[in-house]
Backbone as numpy.savetxt, mean C-alpha at the origin, in Angstrom:
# Nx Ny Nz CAx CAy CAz Cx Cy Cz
32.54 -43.24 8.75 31.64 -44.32 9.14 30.29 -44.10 8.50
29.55 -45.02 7.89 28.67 -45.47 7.10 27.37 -44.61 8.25
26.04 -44.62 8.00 25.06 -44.32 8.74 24.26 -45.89 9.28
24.60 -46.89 8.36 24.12 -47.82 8.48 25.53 -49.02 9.82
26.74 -48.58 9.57 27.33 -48.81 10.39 27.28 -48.38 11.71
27.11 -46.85 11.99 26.93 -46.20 13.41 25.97 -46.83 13.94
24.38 -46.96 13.30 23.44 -47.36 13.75 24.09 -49.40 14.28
24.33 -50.47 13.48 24.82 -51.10 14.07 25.04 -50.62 15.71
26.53 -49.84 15.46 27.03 -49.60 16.35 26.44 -49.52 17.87
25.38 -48.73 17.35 24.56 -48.11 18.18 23.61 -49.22 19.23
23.03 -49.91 18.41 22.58 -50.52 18.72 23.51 -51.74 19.56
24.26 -52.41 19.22 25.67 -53.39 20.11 25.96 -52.51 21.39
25.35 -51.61 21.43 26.01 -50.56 23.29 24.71 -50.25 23.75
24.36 -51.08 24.45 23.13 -50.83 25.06 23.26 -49.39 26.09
24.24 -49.17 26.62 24.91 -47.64 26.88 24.29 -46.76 26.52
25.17 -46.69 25.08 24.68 -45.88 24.37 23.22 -45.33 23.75
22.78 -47.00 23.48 21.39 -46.83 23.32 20.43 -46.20 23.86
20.77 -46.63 25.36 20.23 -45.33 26.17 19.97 -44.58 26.49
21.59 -43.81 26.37 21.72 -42.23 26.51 20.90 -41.62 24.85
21.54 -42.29 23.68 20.53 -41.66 22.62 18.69 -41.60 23.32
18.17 -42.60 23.61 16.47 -42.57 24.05 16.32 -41.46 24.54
17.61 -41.88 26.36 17.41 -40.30 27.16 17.44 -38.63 26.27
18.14 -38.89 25.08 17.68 -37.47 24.49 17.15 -36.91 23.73
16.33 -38.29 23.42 14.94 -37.80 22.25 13.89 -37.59 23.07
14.19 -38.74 23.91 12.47 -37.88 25.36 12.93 -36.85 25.96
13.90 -36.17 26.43 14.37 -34.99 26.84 13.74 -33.85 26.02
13.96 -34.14 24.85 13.76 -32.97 23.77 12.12 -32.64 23.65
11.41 -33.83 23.41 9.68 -33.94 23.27 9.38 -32.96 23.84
9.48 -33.05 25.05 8.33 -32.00 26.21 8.53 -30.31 25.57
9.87 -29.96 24.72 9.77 -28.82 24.59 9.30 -28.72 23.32
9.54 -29.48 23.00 8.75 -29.20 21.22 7.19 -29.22 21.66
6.41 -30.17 22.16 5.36 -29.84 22.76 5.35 -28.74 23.07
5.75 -28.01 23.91 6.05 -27.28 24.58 5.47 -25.65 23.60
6.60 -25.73 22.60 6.80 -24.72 21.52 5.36 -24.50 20.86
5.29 -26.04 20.46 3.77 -26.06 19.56 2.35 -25.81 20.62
2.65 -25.87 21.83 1.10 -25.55 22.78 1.33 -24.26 22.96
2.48 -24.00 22.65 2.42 -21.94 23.09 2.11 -21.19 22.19
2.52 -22.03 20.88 1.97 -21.47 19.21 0.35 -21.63 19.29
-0.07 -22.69 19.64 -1.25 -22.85 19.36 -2.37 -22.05 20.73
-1.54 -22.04 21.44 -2.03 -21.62 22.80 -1.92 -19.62 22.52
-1.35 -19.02 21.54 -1.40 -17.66 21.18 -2.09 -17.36 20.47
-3.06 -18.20 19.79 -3.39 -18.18 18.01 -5.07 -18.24 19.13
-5.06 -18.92 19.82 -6.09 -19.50 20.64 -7.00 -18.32 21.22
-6.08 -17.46 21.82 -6.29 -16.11 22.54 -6.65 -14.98 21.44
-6.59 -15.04 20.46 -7.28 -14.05 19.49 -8.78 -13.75 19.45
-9.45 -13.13 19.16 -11.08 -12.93 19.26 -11.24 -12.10 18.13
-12.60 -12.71 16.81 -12.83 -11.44 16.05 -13.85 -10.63 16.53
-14.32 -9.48 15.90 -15.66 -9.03 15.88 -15.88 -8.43 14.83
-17.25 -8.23 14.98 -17.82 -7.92 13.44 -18.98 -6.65 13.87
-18.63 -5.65 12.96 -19.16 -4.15 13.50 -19.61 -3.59 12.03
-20.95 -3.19 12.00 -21.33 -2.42 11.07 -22.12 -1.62 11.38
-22.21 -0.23 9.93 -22.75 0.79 10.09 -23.19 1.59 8.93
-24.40 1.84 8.68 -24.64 2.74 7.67 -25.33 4.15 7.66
-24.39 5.04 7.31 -25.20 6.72 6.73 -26.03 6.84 5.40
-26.91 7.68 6.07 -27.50 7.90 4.68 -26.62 9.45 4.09
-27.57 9.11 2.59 -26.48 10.35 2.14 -27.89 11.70 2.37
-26.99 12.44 2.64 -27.23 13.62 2.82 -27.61 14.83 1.87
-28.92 15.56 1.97 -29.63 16.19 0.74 -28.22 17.73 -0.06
-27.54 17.65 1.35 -26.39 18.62 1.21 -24.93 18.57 0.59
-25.18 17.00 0.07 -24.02 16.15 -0.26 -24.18 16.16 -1.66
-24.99 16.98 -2.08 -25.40 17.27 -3.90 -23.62 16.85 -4.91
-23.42 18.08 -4.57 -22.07 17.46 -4.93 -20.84 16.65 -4.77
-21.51 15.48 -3.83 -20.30 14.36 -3.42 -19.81 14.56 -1.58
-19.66 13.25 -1.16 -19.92 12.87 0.27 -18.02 13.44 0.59
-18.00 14.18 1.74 -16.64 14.60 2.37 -16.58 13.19 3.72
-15.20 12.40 3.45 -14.99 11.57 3.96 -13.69 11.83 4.77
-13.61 11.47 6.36 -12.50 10.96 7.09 -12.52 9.66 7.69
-11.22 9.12 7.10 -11.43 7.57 7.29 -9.97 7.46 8.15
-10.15 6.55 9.25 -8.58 6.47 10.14 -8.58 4.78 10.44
-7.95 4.06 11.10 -7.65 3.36 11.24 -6.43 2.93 12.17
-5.53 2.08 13.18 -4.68 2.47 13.60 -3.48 1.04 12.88
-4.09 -0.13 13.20 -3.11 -1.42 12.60 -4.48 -2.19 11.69
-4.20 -2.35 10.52 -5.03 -3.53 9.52 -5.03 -2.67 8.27
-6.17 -2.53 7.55 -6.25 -2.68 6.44 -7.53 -1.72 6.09
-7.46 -0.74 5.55 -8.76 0.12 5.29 -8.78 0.48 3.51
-10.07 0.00 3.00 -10.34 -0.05 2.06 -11.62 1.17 1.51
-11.58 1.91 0.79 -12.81 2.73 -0.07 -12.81 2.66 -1.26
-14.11 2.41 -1.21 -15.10 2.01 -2.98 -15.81 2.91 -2.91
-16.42 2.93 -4.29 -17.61 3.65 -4.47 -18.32 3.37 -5.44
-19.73 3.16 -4.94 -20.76 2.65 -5.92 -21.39 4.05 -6.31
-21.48 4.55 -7.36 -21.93 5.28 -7.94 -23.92 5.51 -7.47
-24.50 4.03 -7.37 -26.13 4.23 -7.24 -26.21 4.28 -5.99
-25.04 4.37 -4.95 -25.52 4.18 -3.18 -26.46 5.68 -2.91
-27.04 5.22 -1.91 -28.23 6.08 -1.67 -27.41 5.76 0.08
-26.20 5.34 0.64 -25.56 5.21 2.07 -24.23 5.35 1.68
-23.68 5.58 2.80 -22.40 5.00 2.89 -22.54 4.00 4.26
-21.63 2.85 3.33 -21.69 1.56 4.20 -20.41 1.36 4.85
-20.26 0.81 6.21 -19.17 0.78 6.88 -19.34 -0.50 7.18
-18.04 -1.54 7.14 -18.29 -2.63 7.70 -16.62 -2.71 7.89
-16.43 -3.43 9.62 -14.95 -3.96 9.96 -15.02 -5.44 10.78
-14.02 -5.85 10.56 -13.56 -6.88 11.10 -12.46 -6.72 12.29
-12.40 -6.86 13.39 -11.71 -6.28 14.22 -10.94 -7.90 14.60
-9.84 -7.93 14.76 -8.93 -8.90 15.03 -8.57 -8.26 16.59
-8.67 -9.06 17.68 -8.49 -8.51 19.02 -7.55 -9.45 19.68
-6.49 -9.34 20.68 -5.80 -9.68 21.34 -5.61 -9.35 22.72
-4.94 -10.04 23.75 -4.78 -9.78 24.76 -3.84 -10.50 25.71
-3.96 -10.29 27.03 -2.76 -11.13 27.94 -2.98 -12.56 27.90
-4.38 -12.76 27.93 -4.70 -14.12 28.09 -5.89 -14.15 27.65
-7.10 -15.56 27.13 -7.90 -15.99 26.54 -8.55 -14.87 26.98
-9.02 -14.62 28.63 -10.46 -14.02 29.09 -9.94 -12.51 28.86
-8.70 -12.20 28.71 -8.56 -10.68 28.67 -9.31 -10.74 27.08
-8.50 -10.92 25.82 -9.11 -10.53 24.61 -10.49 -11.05 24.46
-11.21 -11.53 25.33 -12.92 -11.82 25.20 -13.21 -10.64 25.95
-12.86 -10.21 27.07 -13.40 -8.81 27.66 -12.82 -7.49 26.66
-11.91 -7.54 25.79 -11.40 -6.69 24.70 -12.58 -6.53 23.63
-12.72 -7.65 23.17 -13.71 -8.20 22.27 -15.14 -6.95 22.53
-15.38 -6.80 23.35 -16.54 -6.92 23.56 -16.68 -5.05 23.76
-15.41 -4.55 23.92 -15.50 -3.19 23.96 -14.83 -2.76 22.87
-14.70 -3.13 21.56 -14.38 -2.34 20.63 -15.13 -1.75 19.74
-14.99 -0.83 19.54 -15.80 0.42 18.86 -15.62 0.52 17.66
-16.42 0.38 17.06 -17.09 1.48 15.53 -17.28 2.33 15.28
-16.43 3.75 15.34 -17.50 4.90 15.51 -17.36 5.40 13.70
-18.71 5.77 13.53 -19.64 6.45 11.97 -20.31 7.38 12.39
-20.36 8.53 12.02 -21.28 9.94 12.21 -20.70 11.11 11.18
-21.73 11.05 11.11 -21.81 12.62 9.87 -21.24 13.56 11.10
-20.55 14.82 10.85 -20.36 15.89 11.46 -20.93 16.90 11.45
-21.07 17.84 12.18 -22.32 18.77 12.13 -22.17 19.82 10.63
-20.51 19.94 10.29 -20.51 20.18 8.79 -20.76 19.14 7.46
-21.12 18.56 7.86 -21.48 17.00 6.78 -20.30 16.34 6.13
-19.20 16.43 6.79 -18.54 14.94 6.62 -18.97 13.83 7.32
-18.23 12.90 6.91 -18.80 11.74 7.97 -17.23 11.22 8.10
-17.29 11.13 8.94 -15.86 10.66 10.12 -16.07 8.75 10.40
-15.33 8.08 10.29 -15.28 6.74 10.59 -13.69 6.58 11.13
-13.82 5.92 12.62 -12.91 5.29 12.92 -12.89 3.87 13.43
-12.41 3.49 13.87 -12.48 1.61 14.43 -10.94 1.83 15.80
-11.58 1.12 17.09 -11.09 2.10 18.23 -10.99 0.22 19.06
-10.19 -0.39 19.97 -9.58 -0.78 20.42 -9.27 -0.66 22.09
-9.59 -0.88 22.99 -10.02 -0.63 24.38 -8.75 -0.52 25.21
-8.42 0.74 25.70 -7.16 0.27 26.39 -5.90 0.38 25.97
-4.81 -0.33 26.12 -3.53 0.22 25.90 -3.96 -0.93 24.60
-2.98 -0.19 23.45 -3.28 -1.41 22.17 -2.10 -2.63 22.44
-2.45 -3.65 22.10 -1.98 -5.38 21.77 -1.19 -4.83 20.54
-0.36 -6.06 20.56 0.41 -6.34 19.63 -0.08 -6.76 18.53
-1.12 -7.68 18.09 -1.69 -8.13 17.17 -3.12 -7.76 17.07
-3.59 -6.49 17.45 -4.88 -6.21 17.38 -4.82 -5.16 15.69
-6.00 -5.64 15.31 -6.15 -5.09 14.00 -6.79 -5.07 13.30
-7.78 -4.24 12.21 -8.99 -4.45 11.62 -9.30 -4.26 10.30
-9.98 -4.91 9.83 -10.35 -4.69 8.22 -11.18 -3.77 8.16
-11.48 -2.62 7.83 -12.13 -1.48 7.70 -12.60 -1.05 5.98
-13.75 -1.87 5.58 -14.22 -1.59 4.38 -15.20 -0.53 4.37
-14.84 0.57 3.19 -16.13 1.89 3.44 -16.65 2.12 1.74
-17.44 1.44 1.46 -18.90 1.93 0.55 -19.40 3.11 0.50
-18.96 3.84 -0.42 -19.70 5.56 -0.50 -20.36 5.81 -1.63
-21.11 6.63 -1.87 -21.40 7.02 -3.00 -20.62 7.96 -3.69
-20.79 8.67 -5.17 -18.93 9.18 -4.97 -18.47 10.69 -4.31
-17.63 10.97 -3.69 -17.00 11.60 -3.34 -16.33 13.02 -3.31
-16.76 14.28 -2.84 -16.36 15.11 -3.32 -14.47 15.31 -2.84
-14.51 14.80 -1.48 -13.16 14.60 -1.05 -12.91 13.99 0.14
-11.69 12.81 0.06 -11.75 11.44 1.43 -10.20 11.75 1.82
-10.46 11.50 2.72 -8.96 11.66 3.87 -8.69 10.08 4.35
-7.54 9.02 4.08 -7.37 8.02 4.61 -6.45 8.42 4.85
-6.14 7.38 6.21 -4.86 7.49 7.63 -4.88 6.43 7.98
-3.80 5.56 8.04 -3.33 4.31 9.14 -1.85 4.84 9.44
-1.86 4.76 10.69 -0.35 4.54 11.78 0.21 3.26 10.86
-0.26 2.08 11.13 0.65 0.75 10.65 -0.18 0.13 10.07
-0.67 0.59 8.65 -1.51 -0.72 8.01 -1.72 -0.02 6.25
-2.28 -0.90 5.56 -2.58 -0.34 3.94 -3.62 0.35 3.87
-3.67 1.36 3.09 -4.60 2.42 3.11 -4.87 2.45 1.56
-5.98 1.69 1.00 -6.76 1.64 -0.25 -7.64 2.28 -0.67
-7.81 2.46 -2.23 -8.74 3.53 -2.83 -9.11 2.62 -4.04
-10.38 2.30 -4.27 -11.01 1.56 -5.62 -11.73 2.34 -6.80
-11.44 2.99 -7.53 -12.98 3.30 -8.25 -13.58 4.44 -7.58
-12.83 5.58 -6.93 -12.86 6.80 -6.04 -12.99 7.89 -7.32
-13.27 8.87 -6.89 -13.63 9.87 -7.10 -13.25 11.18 -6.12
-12.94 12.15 -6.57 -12.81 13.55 -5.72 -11.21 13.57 -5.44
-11.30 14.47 -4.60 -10.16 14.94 -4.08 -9.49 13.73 -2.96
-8.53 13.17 -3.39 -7.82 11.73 -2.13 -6.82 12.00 -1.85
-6.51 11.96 -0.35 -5.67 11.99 0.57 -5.35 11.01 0.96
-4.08 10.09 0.96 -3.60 8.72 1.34 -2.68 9.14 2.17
-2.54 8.53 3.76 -2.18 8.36 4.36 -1.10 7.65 5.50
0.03 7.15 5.29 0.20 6.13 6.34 2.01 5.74 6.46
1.56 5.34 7.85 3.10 5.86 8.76 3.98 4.33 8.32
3.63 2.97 8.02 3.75 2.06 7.73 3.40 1.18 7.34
2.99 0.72 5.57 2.07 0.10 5.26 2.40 0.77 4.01
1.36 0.14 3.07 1.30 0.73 1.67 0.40 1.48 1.26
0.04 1.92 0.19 -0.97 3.12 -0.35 -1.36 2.75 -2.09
-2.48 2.53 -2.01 -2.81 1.55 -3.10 -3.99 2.34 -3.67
-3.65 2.71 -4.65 -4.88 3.66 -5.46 -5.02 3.01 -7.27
-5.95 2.79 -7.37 -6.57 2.31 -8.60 -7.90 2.77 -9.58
-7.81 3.55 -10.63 -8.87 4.02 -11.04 -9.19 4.75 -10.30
-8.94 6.25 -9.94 -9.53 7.40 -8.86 -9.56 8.38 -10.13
-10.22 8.87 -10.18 -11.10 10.15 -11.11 -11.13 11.19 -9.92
-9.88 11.91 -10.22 -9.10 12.88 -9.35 -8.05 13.37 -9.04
-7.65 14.42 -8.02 -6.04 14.26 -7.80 -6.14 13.63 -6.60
-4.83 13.42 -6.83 -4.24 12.33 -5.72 -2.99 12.82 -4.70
-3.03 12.37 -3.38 -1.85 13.03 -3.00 -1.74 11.85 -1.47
-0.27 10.99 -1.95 0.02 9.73 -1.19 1.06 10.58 -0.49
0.74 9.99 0.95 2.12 10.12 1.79 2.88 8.84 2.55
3.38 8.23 2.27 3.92 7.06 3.08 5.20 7.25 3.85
5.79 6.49 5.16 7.07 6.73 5.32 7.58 5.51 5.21
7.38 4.46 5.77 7.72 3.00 5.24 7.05 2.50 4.60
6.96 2.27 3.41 5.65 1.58 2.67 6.08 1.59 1.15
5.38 1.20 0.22 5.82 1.83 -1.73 4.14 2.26 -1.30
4.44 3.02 -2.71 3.22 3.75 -2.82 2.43 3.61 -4.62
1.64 3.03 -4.80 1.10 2.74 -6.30 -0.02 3.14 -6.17
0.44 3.88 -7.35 -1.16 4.95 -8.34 -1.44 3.99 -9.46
-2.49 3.72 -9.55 -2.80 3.21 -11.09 -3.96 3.71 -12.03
-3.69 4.07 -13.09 -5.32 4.41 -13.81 -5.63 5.85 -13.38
-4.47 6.76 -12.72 -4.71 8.10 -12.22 -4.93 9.22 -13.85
-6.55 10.10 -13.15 -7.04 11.07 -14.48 -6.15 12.15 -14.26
-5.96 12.68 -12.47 -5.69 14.11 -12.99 -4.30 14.26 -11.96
-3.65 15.29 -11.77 -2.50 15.39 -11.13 -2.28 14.47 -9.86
-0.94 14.60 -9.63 -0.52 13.18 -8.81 0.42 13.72 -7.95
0.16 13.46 -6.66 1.49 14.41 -5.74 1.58 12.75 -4.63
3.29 12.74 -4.58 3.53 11.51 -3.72 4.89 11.44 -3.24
4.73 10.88 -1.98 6.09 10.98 -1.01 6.31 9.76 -0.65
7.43 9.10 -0.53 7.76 7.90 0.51 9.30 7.85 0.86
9.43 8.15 2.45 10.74 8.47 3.31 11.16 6.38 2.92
11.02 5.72 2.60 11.51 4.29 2.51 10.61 3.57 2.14
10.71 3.28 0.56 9.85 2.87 -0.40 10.00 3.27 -1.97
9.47 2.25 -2.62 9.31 2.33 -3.63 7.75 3.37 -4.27
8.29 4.12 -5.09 6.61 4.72 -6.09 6.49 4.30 -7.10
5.44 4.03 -7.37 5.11 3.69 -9.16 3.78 4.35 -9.41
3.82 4.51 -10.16 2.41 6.00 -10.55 2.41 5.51 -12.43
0.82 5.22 -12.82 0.65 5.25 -13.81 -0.67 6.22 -14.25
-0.46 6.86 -15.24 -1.19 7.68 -15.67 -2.07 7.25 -16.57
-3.13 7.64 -16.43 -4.49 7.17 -17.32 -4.34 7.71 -18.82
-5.19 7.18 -20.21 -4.94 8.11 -21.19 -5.26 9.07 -21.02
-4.85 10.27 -21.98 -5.92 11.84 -21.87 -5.17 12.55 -20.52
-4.42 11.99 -19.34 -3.51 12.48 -18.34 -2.48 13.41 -18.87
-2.53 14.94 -18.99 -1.05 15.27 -18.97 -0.82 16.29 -18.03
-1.91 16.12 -17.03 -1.79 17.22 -15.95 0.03 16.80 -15.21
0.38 17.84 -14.44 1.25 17.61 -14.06 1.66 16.91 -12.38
2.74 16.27 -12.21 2.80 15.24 -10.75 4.56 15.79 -10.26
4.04 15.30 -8.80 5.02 16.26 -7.92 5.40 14.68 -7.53
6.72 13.78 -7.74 7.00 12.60 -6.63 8.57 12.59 -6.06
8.21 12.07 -5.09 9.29 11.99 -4.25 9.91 10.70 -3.42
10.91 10.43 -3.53 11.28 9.26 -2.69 12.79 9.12 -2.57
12.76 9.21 -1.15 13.61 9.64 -0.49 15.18 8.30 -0.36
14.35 7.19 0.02 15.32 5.62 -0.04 14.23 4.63 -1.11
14.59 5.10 -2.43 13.66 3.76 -3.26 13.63 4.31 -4.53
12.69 3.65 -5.56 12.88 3.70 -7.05 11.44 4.56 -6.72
11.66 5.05 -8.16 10.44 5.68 -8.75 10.22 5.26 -10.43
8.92 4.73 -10.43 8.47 4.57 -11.89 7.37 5.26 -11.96
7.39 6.08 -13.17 6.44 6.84 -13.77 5.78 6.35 -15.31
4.50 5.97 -15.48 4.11 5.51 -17.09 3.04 6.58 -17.61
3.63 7.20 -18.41 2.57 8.25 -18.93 1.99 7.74 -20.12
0.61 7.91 -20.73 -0.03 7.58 -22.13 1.14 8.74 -23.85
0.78 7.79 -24.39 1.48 8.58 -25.95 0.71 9.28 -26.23
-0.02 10.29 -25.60 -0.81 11.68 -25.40 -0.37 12.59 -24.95
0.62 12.15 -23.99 0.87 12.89 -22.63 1.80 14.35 -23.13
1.80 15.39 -22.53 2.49 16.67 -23.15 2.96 17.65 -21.91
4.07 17.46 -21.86 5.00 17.97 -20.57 5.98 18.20 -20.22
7.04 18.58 -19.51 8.46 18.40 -19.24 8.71 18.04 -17.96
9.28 16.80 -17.86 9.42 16.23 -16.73 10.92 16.07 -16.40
11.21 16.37 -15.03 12.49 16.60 -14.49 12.85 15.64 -13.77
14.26 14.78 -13.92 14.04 13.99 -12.89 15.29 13.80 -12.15
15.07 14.38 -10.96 16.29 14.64 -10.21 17.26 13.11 -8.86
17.77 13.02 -8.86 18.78 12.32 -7.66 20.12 12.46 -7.15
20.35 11.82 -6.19 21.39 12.22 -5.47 22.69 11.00 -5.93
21.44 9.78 -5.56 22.65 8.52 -5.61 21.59 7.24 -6.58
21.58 7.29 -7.64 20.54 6.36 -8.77 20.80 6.66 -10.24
20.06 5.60 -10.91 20.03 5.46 -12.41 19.09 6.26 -12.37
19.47 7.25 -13.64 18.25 7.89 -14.61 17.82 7.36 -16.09
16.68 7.07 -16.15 16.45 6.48 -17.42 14.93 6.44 -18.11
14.81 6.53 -19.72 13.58 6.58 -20.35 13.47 5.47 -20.83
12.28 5.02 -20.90 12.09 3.77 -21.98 10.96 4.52 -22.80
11.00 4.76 -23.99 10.52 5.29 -25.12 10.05 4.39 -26.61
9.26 3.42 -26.85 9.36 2.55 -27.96 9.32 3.52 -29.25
8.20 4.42 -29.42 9.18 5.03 -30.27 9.82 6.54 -30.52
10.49 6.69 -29.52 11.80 7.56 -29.55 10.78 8.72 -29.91
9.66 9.29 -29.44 9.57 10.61 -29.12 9.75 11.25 -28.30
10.58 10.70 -27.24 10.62 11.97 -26.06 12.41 11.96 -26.37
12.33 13.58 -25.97 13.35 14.10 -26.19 13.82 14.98 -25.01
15.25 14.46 -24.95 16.16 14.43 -23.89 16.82 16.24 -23.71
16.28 17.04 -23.23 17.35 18.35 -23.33 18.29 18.49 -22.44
18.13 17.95 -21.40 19.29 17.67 -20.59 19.94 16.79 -19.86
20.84 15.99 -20.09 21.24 14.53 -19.16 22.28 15.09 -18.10
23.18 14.22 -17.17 24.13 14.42 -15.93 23.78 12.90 -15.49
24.52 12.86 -14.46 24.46 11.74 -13.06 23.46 11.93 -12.54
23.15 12.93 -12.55 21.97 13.56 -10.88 20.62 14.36 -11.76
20.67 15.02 -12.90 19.58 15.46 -13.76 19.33 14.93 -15.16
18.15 15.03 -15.16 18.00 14.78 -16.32 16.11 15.04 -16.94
16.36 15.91 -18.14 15.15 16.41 -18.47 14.44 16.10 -19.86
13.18 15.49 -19.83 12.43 15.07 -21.07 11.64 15.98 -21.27
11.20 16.24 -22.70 10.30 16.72 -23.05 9.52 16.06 -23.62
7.97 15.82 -23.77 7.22 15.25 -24.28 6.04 15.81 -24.97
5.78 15.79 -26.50 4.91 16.59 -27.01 5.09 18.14 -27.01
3.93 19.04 -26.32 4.63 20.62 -26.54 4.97 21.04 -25.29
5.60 19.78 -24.25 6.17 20.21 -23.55 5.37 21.60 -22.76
4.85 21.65 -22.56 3.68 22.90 -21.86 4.02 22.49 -20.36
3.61 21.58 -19.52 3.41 21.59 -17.94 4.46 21.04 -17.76
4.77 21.01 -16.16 6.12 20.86 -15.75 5.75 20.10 -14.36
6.82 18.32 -14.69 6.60 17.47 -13.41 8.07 17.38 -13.23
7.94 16.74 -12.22 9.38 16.52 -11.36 9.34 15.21 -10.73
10.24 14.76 -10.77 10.44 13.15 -9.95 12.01 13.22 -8.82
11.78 13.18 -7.63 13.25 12.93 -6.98 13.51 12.13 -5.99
14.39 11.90 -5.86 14.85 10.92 -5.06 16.27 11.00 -4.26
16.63 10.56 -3.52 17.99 10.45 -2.43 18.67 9.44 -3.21
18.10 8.15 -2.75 19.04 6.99 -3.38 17.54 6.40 -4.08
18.15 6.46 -5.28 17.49 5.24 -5.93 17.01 5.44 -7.13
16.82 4.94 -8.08 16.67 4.88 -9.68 15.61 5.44 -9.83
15.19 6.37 -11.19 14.56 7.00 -11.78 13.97 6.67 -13.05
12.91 5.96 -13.35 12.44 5.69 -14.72 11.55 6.26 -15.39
11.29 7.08 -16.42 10.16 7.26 -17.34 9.88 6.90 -18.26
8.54 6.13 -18.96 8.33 5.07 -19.57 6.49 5.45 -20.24
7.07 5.73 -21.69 6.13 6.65 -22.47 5.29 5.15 -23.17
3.93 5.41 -22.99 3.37 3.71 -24.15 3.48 4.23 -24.98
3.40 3.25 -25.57 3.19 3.02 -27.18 1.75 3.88 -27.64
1.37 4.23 -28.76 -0.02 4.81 -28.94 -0.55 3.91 -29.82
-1.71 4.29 -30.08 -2.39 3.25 -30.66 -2.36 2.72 -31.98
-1.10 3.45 -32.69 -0.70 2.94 -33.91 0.76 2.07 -33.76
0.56 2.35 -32.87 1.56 1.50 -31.90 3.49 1.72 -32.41
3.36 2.84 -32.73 4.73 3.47 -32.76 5.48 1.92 -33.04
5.63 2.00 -34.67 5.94 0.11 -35.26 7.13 -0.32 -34.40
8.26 0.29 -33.43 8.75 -0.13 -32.11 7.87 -1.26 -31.50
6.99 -1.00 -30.94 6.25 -1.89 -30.22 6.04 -1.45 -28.63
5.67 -2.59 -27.85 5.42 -2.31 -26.75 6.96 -2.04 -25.79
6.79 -1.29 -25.11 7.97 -0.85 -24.01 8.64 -1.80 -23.42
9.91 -2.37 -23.16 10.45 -3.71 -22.75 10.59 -3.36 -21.40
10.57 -2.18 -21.12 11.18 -2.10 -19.75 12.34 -2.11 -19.38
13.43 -1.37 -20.58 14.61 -1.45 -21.09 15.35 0.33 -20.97
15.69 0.77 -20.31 15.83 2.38 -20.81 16.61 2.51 -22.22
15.51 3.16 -22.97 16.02 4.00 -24.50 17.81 4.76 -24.08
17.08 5.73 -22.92 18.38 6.74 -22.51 18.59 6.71 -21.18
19.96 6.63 -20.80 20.44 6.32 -19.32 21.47 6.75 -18.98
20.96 7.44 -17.56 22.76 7.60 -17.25 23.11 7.47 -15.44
24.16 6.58 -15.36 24.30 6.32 -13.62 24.92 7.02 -13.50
């Protein structure tokens, strides 16, 4: 039967007609319903806005010691090279049982910033009470640069910009996002991927469920410790780079992408497999449980007449 026939139909049975009405107004009140409880949750949220600034310290000659925590959102560190502070600023996203609970929430959440009596300076962002489901904060920290920073989130991304010193990345669920750090590095994630980018000097990184990708700066051939336990690992070293890198698994592809065919393979298998690169001097390792293994050498600046890397493995073996 046609759609244009039923409707006829429909219409000739005043019956029927009926009972169809009776169950489009039946239905209304809950779709209302749905959409005033959506809008009626979104309603009950409260931000706040918390700032704080240290000065730097005559003892901090050689670079500011940072602990940065966080529990659910998003914590970010920069560093301006001319700061004469470190600047703290968060956005606190607050929740509660009902409208007047997260306005009385609102109103007791904490900022805490203080140098320590050994001259770190400690920053956390603190939450009143048993924590909400959707409570959570943007935690941006401005330093000058750094002799060494500790970031930590329970459930949120833990970022590094343009850092300096010794970095500690942190976090139980969420990602770990490092870019341009002039330093070593050492990511721990358990649910999360974990990306290095633009890294100068050694690289140590874990993730129990996640992906790693770690790229190495030019002039990089210090050596990196990674690990990942359920996920891929990509590694990009510069056509400088001089090392022997191992790269071990249980259940994954092993593979190089090489444009032009200087790294050399001394040992392949299912589960090992070992490059050498240049004079081969330092010694990295890559492993994993389940999941694929890539190393992926650039091009140099004569551009090895290959070309740029396709993202193709040269040498592979499942």
């Amino acid at each position: 039967m046609t759609s244009a026939a039923a409707f006829s139909r429909l219409i000739a049975n005043p019956r029927m007609l009926a009972l169809a009405f009776a169950a489009l107004l039946s239905a209304m009140p809950i779709a209302e319903q749905a959409s005033a409880q959506s809008k009626g949750e979104k309603e009950i949220l409260r931000t706040a806005d918390r700032d704080a600034e240290i000065p730097r310290s005559e003892d901090a000659k050689d670079g500011e010691r940072l602990m940065l925590e966080i529990a659910n959102g998003r914590l970010r560190l920069r560093t301006d090279a001319k700061a004469e502070s470190t600047r703290i600023s968060a956005v606190f996203t607050v929740d509660g049982v009902d409208a007047a609970d997260a306005e009385r929430r609102t109103k007791l959440v904490r900022l805490y910033a203080e140098r320590a009596d050994e001259g770190t300076i400690i920053v956390g962002a603190y939450f009143p009470g048993t924590a909400m489901p959707r409570d959570s904060v943007e935690l941006e920290v401005t330093a000058p640069p750094a002799k060494e920073a500790v970031l930590k989130s329970t459930d949120g991304v833990v970022e590094a910009r343009g850092t300096t010193g010794k970095l500690r990345m942190i976090t139980r669920n969420g990602e770990v996002i490092v870019s341009d750090h002039a330093g070593t590095v050492d990511a721990r994630a358990v649910n999360g991927r974990i990306l290095v980018e633009g890294a100068t000097d050694s690289v140590q990184a874990k993730s129990t469920n996640g992906p790693v990708q770690i790229v190495l700066a030019d002039g990089n051939d210090n050596p990196f410790t990674l690990e990942a336990r359920n996920g891929a690992v990509i590694v990009e070293v510069a056509s400088d780079f001089d090392g022997v890198v191992t790269m071990l698994t249980a259940n994954g592809r092993l593979g190089v992408v090489d444009p032009a065919k200087l790294v050399r393979v001394s040992e392949i298998s299912s589960t090992r497999l070992v490059a050498e690169i240049g004079e081969a001097q330092g010694q990295s390792t890559i492993a994993t449980s389940n999941g694929a293994i890539t190393l992926v050498r650039r091009a140099g600046p004569k551009a090895d007449a290959a070309g740029p890397a396709t993202g193709k493995p040269d040498t592979t073996r499942e």
